[in-house]
Structures are given as structure tokens and as C-alpha cells.
KEKE-603544 format. One line per 4 residues: their letters; for each residue x, z, y of N, C-alpha, C. Coordinates in steps of 0.1 Angstrom, whole numbers, plus 5000, padded with zeros to 4 digits. Atoms other than C-alpha are relative to their C-alpha. Example, Ala and Ser with C-alpha at 12.3 -4.5 7.8 and 13.67 -1.06 7.14 Angstrom:
2
AS = 5009/5000/4988/5123/5078/4955/5009/5000/5012 | 4991/5000/4989/5137/5071/4989/4992/5008/5011 $
//
This chain:
146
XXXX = 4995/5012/5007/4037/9519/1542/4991/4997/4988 | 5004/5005/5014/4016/9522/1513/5002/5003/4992 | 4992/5000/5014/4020/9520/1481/5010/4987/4992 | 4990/5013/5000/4032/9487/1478/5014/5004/5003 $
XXXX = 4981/4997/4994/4073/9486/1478/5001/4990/5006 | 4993/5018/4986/4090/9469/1503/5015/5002/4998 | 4982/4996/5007/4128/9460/1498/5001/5002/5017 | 4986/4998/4980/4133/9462/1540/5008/4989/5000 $
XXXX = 4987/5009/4997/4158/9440/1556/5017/5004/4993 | 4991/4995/5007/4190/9440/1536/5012/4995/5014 | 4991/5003/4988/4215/9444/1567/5016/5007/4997 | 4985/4995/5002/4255/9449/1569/4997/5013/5007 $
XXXX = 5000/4988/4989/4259/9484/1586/5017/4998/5006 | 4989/5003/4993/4282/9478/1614/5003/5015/5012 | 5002/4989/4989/4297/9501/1642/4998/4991/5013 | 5002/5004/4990/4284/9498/1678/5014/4991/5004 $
XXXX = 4986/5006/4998/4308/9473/1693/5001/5003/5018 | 5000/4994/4985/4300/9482/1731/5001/5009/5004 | 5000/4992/5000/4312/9513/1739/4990/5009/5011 | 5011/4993/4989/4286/9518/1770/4989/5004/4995 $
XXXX = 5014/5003/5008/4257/9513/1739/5003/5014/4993 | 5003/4991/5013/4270/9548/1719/4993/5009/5011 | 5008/4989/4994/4250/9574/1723/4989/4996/5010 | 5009/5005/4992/4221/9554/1738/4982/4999/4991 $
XXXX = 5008/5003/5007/4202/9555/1709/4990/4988/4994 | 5001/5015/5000/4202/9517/1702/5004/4997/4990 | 4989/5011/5015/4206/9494/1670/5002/4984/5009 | 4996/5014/4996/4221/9457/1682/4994/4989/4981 $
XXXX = 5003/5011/5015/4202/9433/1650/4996/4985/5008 | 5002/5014/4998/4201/9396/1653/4983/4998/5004 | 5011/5002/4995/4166/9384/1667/4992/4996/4982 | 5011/5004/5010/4162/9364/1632/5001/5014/4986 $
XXXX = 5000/4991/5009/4164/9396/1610/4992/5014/5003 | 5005/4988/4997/4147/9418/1634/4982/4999/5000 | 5013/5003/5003/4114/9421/1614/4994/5013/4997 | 5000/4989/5005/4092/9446/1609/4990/5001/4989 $
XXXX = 4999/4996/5009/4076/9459/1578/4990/4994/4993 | 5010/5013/5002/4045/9433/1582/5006/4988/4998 | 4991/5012/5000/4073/9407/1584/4997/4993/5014 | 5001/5005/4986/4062/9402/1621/5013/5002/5009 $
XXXX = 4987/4998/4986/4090/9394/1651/4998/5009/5008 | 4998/4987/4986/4099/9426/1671/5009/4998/5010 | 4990/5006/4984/4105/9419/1706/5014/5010/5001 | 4984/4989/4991/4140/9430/1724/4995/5011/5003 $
XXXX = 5002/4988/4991/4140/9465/1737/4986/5005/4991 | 5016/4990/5006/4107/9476/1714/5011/5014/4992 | 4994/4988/5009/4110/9512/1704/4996/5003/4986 | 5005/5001/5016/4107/9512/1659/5008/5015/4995 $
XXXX = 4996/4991/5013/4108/9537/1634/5008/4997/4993 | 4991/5012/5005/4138/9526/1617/5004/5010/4983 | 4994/4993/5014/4145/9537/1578/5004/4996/4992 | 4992/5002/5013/4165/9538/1551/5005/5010/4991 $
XXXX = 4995/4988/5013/4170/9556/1516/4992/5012/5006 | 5009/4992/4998/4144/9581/1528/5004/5004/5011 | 4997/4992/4987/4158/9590/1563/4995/4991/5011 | 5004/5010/4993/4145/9575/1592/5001/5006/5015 $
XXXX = 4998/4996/4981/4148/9577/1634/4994/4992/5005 | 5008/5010/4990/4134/9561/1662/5009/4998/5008 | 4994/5009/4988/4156/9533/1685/4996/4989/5003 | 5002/5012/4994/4153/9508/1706/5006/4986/4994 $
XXXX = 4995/5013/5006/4161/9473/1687/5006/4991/5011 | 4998/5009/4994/4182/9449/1706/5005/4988/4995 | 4994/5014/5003/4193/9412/1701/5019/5000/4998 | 4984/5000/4999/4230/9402/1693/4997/4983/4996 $
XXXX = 5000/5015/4999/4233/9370/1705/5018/4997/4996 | 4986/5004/5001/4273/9367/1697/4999/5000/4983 | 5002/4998/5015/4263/9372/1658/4993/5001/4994 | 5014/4992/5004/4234/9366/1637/5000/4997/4987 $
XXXX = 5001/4991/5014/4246/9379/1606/4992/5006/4996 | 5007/4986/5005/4225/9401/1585/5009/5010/5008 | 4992/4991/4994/4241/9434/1605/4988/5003/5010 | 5000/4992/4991/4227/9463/1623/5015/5006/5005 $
XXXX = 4990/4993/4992/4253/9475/1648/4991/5019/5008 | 5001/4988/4999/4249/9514/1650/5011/5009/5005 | 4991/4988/4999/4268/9543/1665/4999/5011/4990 | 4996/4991/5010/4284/9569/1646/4988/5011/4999 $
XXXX = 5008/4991/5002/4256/9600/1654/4990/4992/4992 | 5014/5014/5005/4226/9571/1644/5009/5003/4984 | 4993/5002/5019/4250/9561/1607/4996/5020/5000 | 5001/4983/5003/4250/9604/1605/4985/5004/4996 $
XXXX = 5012/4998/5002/4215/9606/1610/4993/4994/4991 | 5005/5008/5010/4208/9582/1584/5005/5003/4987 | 4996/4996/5012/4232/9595/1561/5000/4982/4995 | 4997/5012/5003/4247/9562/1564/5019/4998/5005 $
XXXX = 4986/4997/4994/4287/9574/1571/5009/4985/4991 | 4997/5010/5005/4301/9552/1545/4994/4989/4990 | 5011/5007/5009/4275/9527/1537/5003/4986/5006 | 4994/5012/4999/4288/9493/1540/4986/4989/4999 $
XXXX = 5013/5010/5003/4248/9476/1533/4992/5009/5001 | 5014/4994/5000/4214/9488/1533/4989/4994/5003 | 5012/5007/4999/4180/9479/1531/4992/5011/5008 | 5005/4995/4990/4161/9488/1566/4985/4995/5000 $
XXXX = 5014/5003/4999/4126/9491/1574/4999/5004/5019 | 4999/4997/4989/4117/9489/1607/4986/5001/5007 | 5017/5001/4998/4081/9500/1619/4995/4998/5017 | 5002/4998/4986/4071/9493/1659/4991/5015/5004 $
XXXX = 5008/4991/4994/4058/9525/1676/4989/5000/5009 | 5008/4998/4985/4030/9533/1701/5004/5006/5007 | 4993/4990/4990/4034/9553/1732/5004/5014/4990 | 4995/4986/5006/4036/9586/1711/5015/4998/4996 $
XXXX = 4983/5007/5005/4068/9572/1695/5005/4997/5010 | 4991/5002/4991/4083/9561/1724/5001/5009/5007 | 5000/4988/4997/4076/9593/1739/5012/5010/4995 | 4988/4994/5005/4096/9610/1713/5013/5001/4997 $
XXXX = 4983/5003/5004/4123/9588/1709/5009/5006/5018 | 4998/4993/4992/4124/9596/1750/5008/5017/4997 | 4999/4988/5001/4120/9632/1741/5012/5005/4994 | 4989/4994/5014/4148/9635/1715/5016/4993/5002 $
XXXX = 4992/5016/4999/4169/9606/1730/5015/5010/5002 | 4984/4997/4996/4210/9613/1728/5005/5000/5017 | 4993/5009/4984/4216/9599/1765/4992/5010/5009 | 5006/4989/4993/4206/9631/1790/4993/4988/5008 $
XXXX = 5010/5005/4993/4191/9604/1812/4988/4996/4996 | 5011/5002/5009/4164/9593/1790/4991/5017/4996 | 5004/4985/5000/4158/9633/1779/4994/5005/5011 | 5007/4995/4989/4152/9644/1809/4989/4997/5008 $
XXXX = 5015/5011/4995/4130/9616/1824/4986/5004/4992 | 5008/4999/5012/4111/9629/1795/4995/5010/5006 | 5005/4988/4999/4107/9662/1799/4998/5002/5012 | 5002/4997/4983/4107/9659/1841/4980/4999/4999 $
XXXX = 5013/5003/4999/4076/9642/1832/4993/5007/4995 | 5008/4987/5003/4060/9668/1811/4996/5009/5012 | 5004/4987/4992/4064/9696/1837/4994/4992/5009 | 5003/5008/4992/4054/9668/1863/4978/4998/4998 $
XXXX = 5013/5002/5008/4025/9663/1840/4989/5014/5004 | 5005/4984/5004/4015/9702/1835/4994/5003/5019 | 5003/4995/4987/4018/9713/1874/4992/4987/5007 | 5011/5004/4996/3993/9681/1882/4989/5005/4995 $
XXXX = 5015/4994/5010/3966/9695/1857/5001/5010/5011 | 5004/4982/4990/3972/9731/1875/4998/4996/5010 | 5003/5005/4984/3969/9712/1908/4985/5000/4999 | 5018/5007/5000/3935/9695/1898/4990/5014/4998 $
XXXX = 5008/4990/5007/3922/9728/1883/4996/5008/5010 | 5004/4989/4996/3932/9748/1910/4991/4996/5012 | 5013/5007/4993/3914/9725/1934/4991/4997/4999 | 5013/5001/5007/3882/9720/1914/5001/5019/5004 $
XXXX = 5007/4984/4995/3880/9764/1918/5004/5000/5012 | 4999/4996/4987/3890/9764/1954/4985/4995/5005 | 5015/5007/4999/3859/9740/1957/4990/5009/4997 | 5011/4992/5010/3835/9759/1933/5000/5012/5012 $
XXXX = 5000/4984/4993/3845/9795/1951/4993/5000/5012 | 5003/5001/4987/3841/9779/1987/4984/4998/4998 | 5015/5006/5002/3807/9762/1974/4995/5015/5000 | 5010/4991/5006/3793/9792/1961/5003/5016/5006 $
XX = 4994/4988/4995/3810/9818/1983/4986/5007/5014 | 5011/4999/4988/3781/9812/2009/4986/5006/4997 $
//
């Protein structure tokens, strides 16, 4: 961020209102507040660095089209992680990630479905490399066996 201060979005802190959205690792912010740190529009569904008062996580941003209050809508573990239990306001910063970041928010994500797709793909990852490797030396051995 700099050295430059930035005040962040000064947003209500709300609780999730969709009970299917806890534990999904999702904030719900209005389209016109969901800015990020450049003051650029962050699409629906982008995965951001999201912080406040020095704590910060990585979620997926969505739209709330029924209310576009200043308000992030957060679940209770998310407010914990922020060391945001009884915080009625706050000024958020919201940074978009690359693949690494979306990787980790995967990796670390509350919702075992997300986790695991994570990590399937790691080991998925790992035993192709050993595949390639071991088929480049079966090659080599055969070549050079003669």
C-alpha cells in the first residue's frame, strides 16, 4: 500500500443474512462501495485481500442488490478473524489478488468443498510431475540400455 494513508471504505459491519453464505468465506458489499485500494470497480465473485485495523483475510466479494448501503455483510468466524465481534463500522481496504491469492483463500477456505478441491489438486499436481519424470527416465534408460 505504500506509504501514503488510505482511510478504506468506511462500511457498516453487518451479519451474513443468508444462512447458506456462512462459512463460505464471502463478504456481500454493494457494487457502488465495492472499491479497491486504487479506487478501481471490483467485479462480483473476485477473490481480495480484505483489511481492517491491521488484520486482514482473503474473500470472495459479492454484490447486494436488496441494499446498497455502506455495509459489508460478514459471518461470525470472518467478524472473529478481523477482530471485528463488536464493531458496529470500519474502514476496509480491499486489494484484488492473483492466482496465488486465490489459491490460498482455496487453500485455507472454511467450506470443506473449496479445501479440498485445493488440496486434491496439489497431490493431482505432485503425482503428474512424478508421472512426467518417471517417463522421461523410462525413456533415457531404454535409449541408452542398448
Amino acid at each position: 500500500m505504500g506509504s501514503e494513508a488510505r482511510d478504506g471504505v468506511k462500511l457498516a459491519v453487518r451479519m451474513m443474512q443468508n444462512p447458506d453464505e456462512v462459512y463460505r468465506d464471502i463478504a456481500r458489499v454493494p457494487e457502488i462501495h465495492r472499491i479497491d485500494v486504487n479506487r478501481r470497480p471490483i467485479p462480483e465473485g473476485q477473490i481480495c485481500k480484505v483489511s481492517t485495523g491491521g488484520n486482514s483475510i482473503r474473500l470472495s466479494l459479492r454484490g447486494n442488490v436488496l441494499d446498497s448501503n455502506p455495509a459489508i455483510q460478514i459471518d461470525e468466524r470472518t467478524r472473529k478473524r478481523l477482530h471485528l465481534i463488536n464493531v458496529r463500522c470500519a474502514n476496509f481496504d480491499f486489494e484484488q489478488v492473483h492466482w496465488p491469492g486465490r489459491f490460498l483463500w482455496m487453500w485455507h477456505a472454511s467450506d470443506p468443498a473449496y479445501r479440498m478441491a485445493a488440496r486434491f489438486a496439489v497431490i493431482s499436481l505432485l503425482l503428474s510431475f512424478f508421472g512426467v519424470v518417471l517417463g522421461f527416465l523410462s525413456i533415457f534408460f531404454a535409449i541408452h540400455s542398448n
